[in-house]
C-alpha positions, 0 to 999 in steps of 0.5 A: 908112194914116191915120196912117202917120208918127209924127207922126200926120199924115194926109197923106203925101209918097210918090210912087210910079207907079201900078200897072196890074195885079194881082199876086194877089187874095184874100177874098171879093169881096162883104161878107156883109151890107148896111151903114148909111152909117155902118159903111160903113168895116167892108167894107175890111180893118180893120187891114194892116201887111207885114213880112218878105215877108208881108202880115198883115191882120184883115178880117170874114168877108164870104162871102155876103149874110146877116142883118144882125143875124148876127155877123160873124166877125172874122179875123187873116189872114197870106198871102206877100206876093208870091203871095198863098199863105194862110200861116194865118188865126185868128179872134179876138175884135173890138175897137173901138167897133163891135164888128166892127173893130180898129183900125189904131192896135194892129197894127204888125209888125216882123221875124217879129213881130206885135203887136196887142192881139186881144181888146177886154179883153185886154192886147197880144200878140207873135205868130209870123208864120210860125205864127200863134202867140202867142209873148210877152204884154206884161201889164205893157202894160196895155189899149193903144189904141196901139202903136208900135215904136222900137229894141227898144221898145214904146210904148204909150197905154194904160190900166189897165182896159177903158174902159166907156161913160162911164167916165174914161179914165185914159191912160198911156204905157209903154215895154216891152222888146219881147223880155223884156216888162219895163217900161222906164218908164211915164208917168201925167199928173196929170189922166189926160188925154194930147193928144199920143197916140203 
């Protein structure tokens, strides 16, 4: 994960042994279209978290070669974690700069619950990870860029409208009860400009 501590640092200290077979694969082996070299990050999973025995990714639809020019679905997918059995699979509207990606920085999952903002202009969501059903809105969150889970929490970088093109962004950061939805304190800079993203 590129950002997969707290700190946000890039470069983990995990050791493992690595692995010399499958235990199941899944998806479409090829993308669906040729891509420049700049998109080429759009061919792997956009975003992947597990939680409770199930792995929970979003992916574009890859089936195939088509038109470049095509759109490309973009898929919230959740299998068992040890066979690889689709449990649900729902499309939902892209976020990200490239209009086909949502980023990792908005998808954590805890338990039997996913939280992941599935709508560039929407506010971030709970959903039910053994149905695929969203279960809570966290409207108070405003329009996060980021999100991470802490004893009962969400704390998010977010904003209070969609960013477009060269509008200012005027960051926040918020705590949210991660059951009740209520707002458990919120904080604004002076110049709207945070560093230290969550």
């Amino acid at each position: 994960h590129f950002r997969h501590s707290p700190d946000g640092n890039a470069v983990a200290q995990d050791m493992m042994n690595a692995p010399n077979n499958f235990r199941w694969i899944a998806g479409p082996a090829r993308f669906k279209k040729w891509l420049p070299l700049d998109r080429l990050a759009e061919q792997g999973p956009l975003a992947a978290v597990t939680a409770n025995g199930r792995f929970l990714y979003a992916d574009n639809d890859k089936e195939g070669f088509r038109d470049e020019n095509e759109p490309v679905k973009t898929l919230l997918v959740a299998r068992d974690a040890h066979n690889g059995l689709l449990l649900w699979s729902k499309e939902v509207e892209p976020t990200g700069t490239w209009g086909t990606r949502i980023p990792g920085r908005i998808v954590t999952a805890v338990g039997n619950n996913l939280y992941i903002r599935i709508a560039h202009n929407d506010p971030l969501v709970c959903i039910d990870t053994s149905t695929g059903k969203v279960v809570r809105t966290y409207a108070k969150g405003g329009f996060p860029y980021e999100v991470i889970y802490h004893k009962e929490s969400l704390i998010l970088l977010t904003r209070d409208k969609p960013v477009e093109g060269d509008a200012p962004r005027d960051w926040r950061i918020v705590s949210l009860n991660a059951t009740t939805c209520a707002l458990n304190w919120t904080y604004t800079p002076a110049d709207g400009f945070i560093v230290a993203r969550c």
